[in-house]
C-alpha positions in Angstrom: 57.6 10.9 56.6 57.4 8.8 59.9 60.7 7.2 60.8 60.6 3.5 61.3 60.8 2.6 64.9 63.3 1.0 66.6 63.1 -2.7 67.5 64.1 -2.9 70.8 66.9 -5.6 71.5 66.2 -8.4 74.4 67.9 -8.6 77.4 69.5 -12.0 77.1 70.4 -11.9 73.6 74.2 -10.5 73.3 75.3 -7.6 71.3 76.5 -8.5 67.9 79.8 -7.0 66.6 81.8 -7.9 63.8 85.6 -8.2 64.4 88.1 -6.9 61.5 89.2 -10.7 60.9 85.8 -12.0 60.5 84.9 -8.9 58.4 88.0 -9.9 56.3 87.2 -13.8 56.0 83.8 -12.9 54.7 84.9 -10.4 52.7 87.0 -13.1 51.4 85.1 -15.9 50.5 82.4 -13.3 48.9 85.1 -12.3 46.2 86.1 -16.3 45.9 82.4 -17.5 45.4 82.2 -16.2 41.8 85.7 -15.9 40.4 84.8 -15.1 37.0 82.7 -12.2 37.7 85.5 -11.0 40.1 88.2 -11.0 37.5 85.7 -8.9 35.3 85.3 -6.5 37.8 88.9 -6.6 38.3 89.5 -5.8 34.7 87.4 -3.2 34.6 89.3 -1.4 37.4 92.9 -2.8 36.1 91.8 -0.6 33.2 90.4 2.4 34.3 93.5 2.9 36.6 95.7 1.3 34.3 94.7 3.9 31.5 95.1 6.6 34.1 98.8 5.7 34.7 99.5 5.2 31.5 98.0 7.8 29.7 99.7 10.3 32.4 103.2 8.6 32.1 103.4 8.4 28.1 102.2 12.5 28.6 105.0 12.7 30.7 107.9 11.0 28.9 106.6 12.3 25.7 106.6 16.0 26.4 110.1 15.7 28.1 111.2 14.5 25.0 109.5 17.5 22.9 110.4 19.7 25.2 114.1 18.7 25.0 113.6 18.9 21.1 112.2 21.7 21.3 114.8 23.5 23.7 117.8 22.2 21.9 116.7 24.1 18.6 115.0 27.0 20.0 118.1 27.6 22.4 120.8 27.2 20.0 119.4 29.9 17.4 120.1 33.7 16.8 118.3 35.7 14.1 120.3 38.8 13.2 117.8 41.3 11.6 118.5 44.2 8.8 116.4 47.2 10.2 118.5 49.5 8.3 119.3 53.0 9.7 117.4 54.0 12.6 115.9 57.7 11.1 113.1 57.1 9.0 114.0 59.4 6.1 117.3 58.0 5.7 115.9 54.6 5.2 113.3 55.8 2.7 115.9 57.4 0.7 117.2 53.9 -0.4 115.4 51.8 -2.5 117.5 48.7 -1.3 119.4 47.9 1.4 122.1 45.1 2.1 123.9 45.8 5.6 125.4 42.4 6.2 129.3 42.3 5.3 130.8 40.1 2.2 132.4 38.1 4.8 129.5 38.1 7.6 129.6 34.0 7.8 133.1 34.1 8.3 132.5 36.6 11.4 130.2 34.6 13.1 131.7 31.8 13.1 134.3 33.2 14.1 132.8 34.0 17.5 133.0 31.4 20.4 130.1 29.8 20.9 128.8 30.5 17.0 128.7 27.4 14.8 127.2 27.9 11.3 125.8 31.1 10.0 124.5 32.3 6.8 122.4 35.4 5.4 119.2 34.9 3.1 116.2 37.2 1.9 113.2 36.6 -1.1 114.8 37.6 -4.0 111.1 38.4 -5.8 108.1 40.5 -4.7 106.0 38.0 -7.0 106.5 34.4 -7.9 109.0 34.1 -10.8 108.3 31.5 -13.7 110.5 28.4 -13.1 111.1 25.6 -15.6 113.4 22.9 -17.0 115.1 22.5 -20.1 112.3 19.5 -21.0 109.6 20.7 -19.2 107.2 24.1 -20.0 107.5 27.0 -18.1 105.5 26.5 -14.9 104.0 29.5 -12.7 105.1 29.5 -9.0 101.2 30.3 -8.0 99.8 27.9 -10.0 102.1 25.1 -10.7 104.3 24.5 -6.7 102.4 26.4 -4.2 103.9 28.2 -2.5 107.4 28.3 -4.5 109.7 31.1 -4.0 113.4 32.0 -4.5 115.8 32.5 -2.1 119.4 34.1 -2.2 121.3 32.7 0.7 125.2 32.3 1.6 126.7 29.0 2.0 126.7 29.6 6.2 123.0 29.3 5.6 123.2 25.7 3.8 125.1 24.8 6.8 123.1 26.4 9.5 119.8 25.4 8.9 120.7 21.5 9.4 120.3 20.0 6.5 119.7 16.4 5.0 120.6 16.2 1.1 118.6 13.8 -0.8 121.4 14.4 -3.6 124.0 15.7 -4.7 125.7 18.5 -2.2 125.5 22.1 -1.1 127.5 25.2 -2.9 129.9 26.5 -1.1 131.8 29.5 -1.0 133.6 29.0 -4.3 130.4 28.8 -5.9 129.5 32.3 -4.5 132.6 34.0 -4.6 132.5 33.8 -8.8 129.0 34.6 -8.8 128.3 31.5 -10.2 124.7 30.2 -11.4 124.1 26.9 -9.3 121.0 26.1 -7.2 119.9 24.2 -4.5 116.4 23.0 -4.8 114.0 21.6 -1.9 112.9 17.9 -2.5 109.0 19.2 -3.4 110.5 20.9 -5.9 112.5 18.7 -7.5 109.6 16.6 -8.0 107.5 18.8 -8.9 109.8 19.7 -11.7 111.1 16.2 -12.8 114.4 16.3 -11.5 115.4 12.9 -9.9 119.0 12.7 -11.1 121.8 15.3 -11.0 124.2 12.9 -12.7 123.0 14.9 -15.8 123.7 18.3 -14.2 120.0 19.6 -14.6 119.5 23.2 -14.7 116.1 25.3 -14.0 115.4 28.4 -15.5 114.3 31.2 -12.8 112.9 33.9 -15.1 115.1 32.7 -18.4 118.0 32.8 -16.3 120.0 29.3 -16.1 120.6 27.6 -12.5 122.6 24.6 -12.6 120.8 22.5 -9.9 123.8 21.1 -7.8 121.9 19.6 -4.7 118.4 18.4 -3.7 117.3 19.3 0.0 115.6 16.3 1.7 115.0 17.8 4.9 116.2 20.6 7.5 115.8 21.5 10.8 115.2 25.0 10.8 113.9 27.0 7.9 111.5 24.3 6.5 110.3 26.9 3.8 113.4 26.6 2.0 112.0 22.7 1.2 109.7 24.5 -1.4 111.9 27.1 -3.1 114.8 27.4 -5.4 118.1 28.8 -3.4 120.7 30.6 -5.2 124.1 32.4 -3.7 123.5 35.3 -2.4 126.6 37.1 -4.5 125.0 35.8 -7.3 121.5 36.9 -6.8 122.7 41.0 -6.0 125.0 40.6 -9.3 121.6 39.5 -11.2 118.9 41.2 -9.2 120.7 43.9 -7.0 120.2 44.3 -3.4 117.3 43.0 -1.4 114.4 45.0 -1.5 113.0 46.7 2.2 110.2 44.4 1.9 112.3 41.3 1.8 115.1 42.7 4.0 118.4 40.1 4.3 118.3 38.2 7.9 121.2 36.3 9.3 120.1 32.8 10.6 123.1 31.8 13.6 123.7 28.2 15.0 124.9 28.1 18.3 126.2 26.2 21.1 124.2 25.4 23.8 124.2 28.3 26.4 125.9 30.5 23.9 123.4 32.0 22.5 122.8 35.3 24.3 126.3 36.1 24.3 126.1 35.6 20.7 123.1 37.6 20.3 125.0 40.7 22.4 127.9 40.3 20.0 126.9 39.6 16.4 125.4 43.5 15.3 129.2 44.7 16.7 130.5 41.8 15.0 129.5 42.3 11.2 129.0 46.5 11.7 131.4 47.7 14.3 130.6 51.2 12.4 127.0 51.0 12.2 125.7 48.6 14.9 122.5 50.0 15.3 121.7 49.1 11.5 121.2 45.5 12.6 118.9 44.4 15.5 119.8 40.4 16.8 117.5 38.2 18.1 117.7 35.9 20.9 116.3 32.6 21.4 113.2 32.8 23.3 112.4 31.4 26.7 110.4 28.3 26.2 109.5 28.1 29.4 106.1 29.9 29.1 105.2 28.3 26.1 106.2 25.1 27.2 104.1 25.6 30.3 100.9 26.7 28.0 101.2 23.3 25.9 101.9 20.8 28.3 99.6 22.5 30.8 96.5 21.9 27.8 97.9 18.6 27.3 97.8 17.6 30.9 94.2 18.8 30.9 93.0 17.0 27.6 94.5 13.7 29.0 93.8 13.6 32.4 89.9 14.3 31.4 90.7 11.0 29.1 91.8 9.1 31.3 89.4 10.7 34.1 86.7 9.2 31.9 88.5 5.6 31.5 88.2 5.9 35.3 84.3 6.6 35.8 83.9 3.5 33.0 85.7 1.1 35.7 83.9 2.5 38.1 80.1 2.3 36.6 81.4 -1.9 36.5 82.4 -2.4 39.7 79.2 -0.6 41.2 77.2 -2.7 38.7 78.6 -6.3 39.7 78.7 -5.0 43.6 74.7 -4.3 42.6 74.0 -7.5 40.8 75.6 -9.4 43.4 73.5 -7.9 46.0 70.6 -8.8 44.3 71.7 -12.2 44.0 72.9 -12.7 47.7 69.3 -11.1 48.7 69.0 -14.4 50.9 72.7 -14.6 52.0 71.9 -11.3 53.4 68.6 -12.4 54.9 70.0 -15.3 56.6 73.0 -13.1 58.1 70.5 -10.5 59.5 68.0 -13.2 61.4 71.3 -14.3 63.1 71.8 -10.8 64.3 74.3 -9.3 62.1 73.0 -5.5 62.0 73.0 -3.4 58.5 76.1 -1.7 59.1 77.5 -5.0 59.3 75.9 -6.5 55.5 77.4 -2.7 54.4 80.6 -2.7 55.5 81.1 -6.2 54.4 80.0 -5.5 50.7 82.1 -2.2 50.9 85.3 -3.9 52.0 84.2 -6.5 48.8 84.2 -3.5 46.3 87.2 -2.0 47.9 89.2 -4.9 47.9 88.5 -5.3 44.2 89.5 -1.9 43.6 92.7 -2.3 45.1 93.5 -5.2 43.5 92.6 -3.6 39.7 94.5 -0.2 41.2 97.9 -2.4 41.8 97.4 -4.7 38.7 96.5 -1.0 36.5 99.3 0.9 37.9 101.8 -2.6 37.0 100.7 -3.2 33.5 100.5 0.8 32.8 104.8 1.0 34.3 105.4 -1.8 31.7 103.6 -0.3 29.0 105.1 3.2 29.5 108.6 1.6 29.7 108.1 -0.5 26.5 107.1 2.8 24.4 110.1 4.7 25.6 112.5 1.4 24.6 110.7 1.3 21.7 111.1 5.1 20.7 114.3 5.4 22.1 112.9 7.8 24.0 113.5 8.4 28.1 110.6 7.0 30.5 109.2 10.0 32.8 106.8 8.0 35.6 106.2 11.2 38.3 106.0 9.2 41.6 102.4 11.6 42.5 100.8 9.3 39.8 102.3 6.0 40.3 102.4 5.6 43.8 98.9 6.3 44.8 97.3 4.8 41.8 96.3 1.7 43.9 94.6 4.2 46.5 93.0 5.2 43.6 91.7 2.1 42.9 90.6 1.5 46.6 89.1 5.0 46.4 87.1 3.8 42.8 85.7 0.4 44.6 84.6 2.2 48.5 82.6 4.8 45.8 81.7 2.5 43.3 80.5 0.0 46.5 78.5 2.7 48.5 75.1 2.6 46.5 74.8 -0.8 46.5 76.0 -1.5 50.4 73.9 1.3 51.4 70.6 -0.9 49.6 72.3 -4.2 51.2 72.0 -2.7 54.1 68.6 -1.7 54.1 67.2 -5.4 53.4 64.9 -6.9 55.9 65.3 -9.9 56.9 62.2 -11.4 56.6 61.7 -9.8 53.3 64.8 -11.3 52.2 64.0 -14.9 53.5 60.7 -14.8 51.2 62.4 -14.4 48.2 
């Protein structure tokens, strides 16, 4: 490939240069002389980098509040196990086992730093037949999915934050006489008909008569118990005897925050200062890893998103910096056969697509602050805008129009001049 030679310049004609201000003026009146097609291009950069703020900010703010959610419950929560006695052949030798005290709740809470706690376990290996007085008997497996029984002290009723959507919880009067009353999660209640408890509605578990007292809406922990039947737990080992190894009793604890590994340290001393070892607590877990592992594939799946909202605004700006190269073929022409040399037409139409990128990169990273700020108000929620996404978001933008600009000052630039002038 021969390289084109080099015209020579003549002696008397001065050196061209191009001084920043004149660079600037042009630059200038080059974005003025369409304005419509400039605010386009704008729009498609205000976009792209407005997308990227946003999308990154709303991540942000949204995962601190999860992850404040999520450390709240996960830090304020003990699970106190039944692993019975430690040698094997011991604990095969009994068919059941119940370690937990009569008055375990009241031990617990006892304990600074404790705030609810309750014991519970499956009272059946299979699903029990449930009904109503009005309706047929209805199988667990094929009429509620999922539908179970659980025996569970009043501490757990408490413990598990719940929201009644009727009625109210039994408490420790109910349990201490061994009486038959149930609370029933809200699926369940309308799976069995039972809107109103004005009427004292009862359920048959197996035959057996439960006097439904209270209809779980919601809860914070334990979200199983939304689908079962839940009976007192003196009730259910004077019916049913103790819980089988299979569906061992656990204790559920509610906690302050911060006291929750002391509480774990304490509670097996707590409820069996002779036997200790039979119970084996739980502490919380550290979120931290977790936490990192989700946000860190969030960050990944949204950042692409908003990567790709980024090329889109740049694929317009380096097709209107084209189009309007091809349009200006003459402007550029004309410049050239008064001496302007190609690195002059190319760094004019550079600083064009840059200056357009900036402006889109400040007018993005604006709107997307607003619109970040407007979801938190509107959630309640607190904004989280990281200062390494907002602040050089309009760099971005310059970044997106010099890259977006290159191709098509590069061709500018390349233009002869008499080429030009015949068009």
């Amino acid at each position: 490939m021969r390289r084109r030679a080099r015209r020579p310049r003549h002696p008397d004609l001065p050196r061209t240069r191009l001084v920043l201000r004149d660079l600037a003026a042009e630059s200038v009146a080059g974005i003025l002389q369409r304005p419509a097609r400039t605010a386009l291009t704008v729009l498609g950069t205000l976009l792209g980098v407005g997308a990227f703020v946003a999308i990154l900010g709303l991540t942000a703010t949204a995962r601190g509040q999860i992850s404040s959610d999520f450390t709240v419950l996960a830090a304020t929560q003990v699970t106190v196990k039944d692993v019975g006695a430690p040698d094997p052949d011991q604990q095969a030798a009994t068919a059941t086992r119940y370690d937990f005290p009569d008055d375990a709740d009241q031990r617990i809470e006892r304990l600074r730093g404790a705030v609810h706690a309750g014991t519970y376990w499956q009272v059946f290996k299979t699903p029990p037949a449930v009904s109503t007085r009005s309706g047929p008997a209805t199988s667990a497996a094929a009429g509620a999915e999922g539908l179970t029984v659980y025996a569970a002290s009043p501490g757990l009723l408490r413990a598990v934050g719940p929201t009644l959507g009727g009625g109210t919880l039994y408490n420790t009067f109910h349990a201490a006489r061994r009486m038959h009353v149930a609370v029933i999660g809200s699926a369940v209640a309308r799976h069995l008909g039972i809107s109103n408890l004005a009427a004292q509605p009862a359920v048959f578990v197996n035959g057996t008569p439960y006097t439904v007292v209270g209809i779980l809406r919601d809860v914070e922990r334990l979200p199983n118990l939304l689908l079962s039947v839940i009976i007192p737990d003196r009730t259910a080992r004077a019916d049913y005897g103790d819980p089988a190894p299979d569906y061992a009793a656990t204790m559920l604890i509610e906690t302050r925050v911060g006291a929750a590994p002391l509480i774990a340290r304490q509670a097996p001393l707590a409820l069996r200062p002779d036997r200790p070892d039979h119970l084996q607590a739980v502490p919380p877990p550290t979120p931290h890893a977790l936490q990192d592992s989700v946000t860190g594939s969030l960050d990944s799946l949204f950042l692409l998103l908003a990567g790709i909202t980024l090329v889109i605004g740049t694929v317009g700006i380096a097709n209107t910096t084209l189009v309007s190269v091809l349009e200006r073929t003459g402007e550029i022409g004309l410049r050239r056969s008064l001496g302007a040399r190609p690195r002059h037409i190319a760094a004019q139409f550079l600083t064009e697509s840059a200056a357009l990128g900036t402006l889109g990169g400040l007018l993005g990273t604006a709107v997307s602050i607003l619109v970040t700020l407007w979801v938190a108000l509107a959630h309640h929620w607190t904004a989280i805008l990281d200062p390494w996404t907002t602040l050089p978001a309009p760099l971005i933008g310059t970044l997106t129009g010099l890259l977006a600009g290159a191709y098509p000052a590069l061709r500018a630039a390349r233009i002869e001049p008499a080429e030009a002038l015949r068009r």
